[in-house]
N, C-alpha and C positions, 0 to 999 in steps of 0.2 A: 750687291748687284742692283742696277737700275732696272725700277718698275717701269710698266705698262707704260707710256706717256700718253698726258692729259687728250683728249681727245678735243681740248679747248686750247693747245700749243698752234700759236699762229707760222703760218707754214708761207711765209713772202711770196707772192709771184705764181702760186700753185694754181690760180684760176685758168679756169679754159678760154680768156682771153689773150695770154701770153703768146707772146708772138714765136715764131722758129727760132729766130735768131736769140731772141731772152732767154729761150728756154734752153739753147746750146748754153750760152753763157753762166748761163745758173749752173746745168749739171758742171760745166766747168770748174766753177769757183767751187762747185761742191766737193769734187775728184781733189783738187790741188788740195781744198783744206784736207781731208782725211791725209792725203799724203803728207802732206806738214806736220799734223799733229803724230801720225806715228810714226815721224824722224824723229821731231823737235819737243813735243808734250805741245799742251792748248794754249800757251801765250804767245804763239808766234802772233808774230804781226800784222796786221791785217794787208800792210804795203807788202809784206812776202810772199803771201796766199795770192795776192793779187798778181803781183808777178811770174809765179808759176802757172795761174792759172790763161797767161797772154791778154789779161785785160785792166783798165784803168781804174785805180778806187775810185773813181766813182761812178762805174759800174759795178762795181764790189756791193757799192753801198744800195745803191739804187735796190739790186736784187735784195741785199740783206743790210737793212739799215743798222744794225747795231753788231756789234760781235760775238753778244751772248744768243743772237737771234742764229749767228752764221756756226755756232756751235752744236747750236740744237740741231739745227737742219743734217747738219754732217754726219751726226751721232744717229738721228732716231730711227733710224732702221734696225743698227746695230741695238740700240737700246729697245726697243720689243722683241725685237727677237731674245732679249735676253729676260726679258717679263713673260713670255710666253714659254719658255724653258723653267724657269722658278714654277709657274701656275703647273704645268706640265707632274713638277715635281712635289708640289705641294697636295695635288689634286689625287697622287697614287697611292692604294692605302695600304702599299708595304714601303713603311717609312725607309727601308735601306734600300731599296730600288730606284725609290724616290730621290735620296743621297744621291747615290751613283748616278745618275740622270743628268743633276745639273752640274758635274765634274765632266762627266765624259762629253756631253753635249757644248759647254760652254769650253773647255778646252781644246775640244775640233774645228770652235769657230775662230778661235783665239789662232791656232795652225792655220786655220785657212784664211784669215787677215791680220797681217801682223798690224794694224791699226785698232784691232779687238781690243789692246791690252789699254792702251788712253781711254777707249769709250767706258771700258768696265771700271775701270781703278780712278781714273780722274775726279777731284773734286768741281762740280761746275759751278760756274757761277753762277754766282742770286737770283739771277734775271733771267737765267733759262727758266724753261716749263718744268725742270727733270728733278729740281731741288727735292721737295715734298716726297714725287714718286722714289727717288733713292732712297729718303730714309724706311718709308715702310716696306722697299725692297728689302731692306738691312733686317728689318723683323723679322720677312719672311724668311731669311735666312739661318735666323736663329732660330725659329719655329723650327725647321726642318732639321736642325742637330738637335734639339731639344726629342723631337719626338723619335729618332735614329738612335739615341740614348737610351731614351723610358724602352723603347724596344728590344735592347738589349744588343742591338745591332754594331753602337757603336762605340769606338772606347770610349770611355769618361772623361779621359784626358783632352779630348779635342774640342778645341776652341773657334769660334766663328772666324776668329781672325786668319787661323790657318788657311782658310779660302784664298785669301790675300796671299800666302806663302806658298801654297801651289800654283795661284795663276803667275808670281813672279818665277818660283820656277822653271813652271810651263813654258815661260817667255822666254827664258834663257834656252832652253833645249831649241825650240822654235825657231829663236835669231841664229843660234849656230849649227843647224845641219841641215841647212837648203832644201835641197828637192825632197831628202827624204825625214823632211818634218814634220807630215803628217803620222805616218808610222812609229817614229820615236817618241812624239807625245802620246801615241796609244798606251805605248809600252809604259813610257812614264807614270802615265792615270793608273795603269793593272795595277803596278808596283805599289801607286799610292793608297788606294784603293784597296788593297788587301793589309797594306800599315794599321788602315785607318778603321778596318775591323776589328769590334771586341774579343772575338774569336778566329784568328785568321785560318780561310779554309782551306789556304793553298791551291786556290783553283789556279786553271793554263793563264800563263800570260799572256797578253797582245803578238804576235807575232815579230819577231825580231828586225829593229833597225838596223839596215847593215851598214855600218857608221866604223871609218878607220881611226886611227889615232892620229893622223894628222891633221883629223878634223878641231881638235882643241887648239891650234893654232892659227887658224884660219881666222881671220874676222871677221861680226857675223854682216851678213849682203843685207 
C-alpha cells in the first residue's frame, strides 16, 4: 500500500496564480487521466488522456510536463488517503482491530472508486515522488501481520501478499454488481475477515447483497 507522499512531490500549476481557465483544464486532464487509468491501467497515452480530457497535448504538457508528474498528481489523493489508513492501523494497540481497519477501510474506498484499484496495486514509475513511500508502505504492512500474528489474532498461514488477493478479489465483486457494490464487498471483507482469524468467532456478517444470478452474466459497467 502506498505511503504518505513526499511533502516535497512537485504539484504543477497548484500556485494561487493559476488562472480559471488553467485550473478548469488541470482538474480536467486530472478527471480524464484517473478515468483512463482505471479503464486501461497507467500506460495509456498521454495523446488519449488528452483527448478525453477536450484539450491539446500541449496543454497536457504545459499543465503536467512529464507523464510520471501527470501520474502522481492523479493518484495523490488516493495515495494519502491510503497512508492515513495504514498510520490509522498501525497506530491502534489492538493489533487485530488495527488488521481489520485497513481491509475494511481500503476496501470501501476501493467500492467507492473503481480507479482505487490502479492507484493501490500499480507499480509507478521511477520518476514519481510515491517510489520510496510505496516501499516502506509495504513494511508497514508487514509490520501489521507480523504483530496480528505475535498476537494470536491471526492465522500463521497468512501472507502479506494475500492483501493483493483480496483487493483483486474485492475488484472483481465491485466491477460485477453495480449499484449494490458497496454492500457486497462488506459482505465480502466479514467473510474474509472471519477466514483470516486464528480463531474464527463466527460473529454476524455484513448484511446481505441482494445480488440475482443473472448478475454473473452481466458484464462488469
Amino acid at each position: 500500500m502506498p505511503a504518505q507522499p513526499s511533502h516535497s512531490a512537485p504539484r504543477p500549476d497548484s500556485g494561487p496564480a493559476l488562472r480559471a481557465d488553467a485550473r478548469e483544464n488541470r482538474e480536467r486532464v486530472l478527471r480524464a487521466a484517473r478515468e483512463a487509468y482505471a479503464l486501461h491501467g497507467i500506460d495509456v497515452p498521454i495523446s488519449a488522456i488528452a483527448r478525453r480530457a477536450g484539450v491539446g497535448v500541449a496543454t497536457l504538457y504545459r499543465r503536467f510536463p512529464s507523464r510520471d508528474l501527470l501520474i502522481t498528481e492523479a493518484f495523490a489523493e488516493q495515495l494519502a488517503e491510503c497512508a492515513g489508513v495504514l498510520d490509522e492501523a498501525l497506530e491502534d494497540p489492538d493489533p487485530w482491530r488495527g488488521f481489520c481497519t485497513v481491509f475494511r477501510k481500503v476496501c470501501a474506498m476501493q467500492a467507492a472508486d473503481r480507479g482505487f484499484t490502479h492507484a493501490f496495486l500499480s507499480r509507478f514509475p521511477d520518476g514519481t515522488a510515491y517510489v520510496g513511500e510505496r516501499d516502506r508502505a509495504e513494511q508497514g504492512l508487514a509490520l501489521l501481520v507480523r504483530r496480528a500474528k505475535a498476537a494470536g489474532a491471526l492465522r500463521p498461514d497468512f501472507d502479506v501478499s494475500d492483501v493483493v488477493l483480496v483487493l483483486l478479489a474485492n475488484s472483481g465483486v465491485v466491477n460485477g454488481t453495480g449499484p449494490e457494490a458497496a454492500a457486497a464487498s462488506r459482505r465480502l471483507v466479514g467473510y474474509l475477515l472471519e477466514s483470516f482469524r486464528a480463531a474464527p468467532l463466527n460473529h454476524p456478517l455484513p448484511p446481505v447483497a441482494e445480488l440475482e444470478l443473472d448478475r454473473l452474466y452481466q458484464a462488469p459497467g
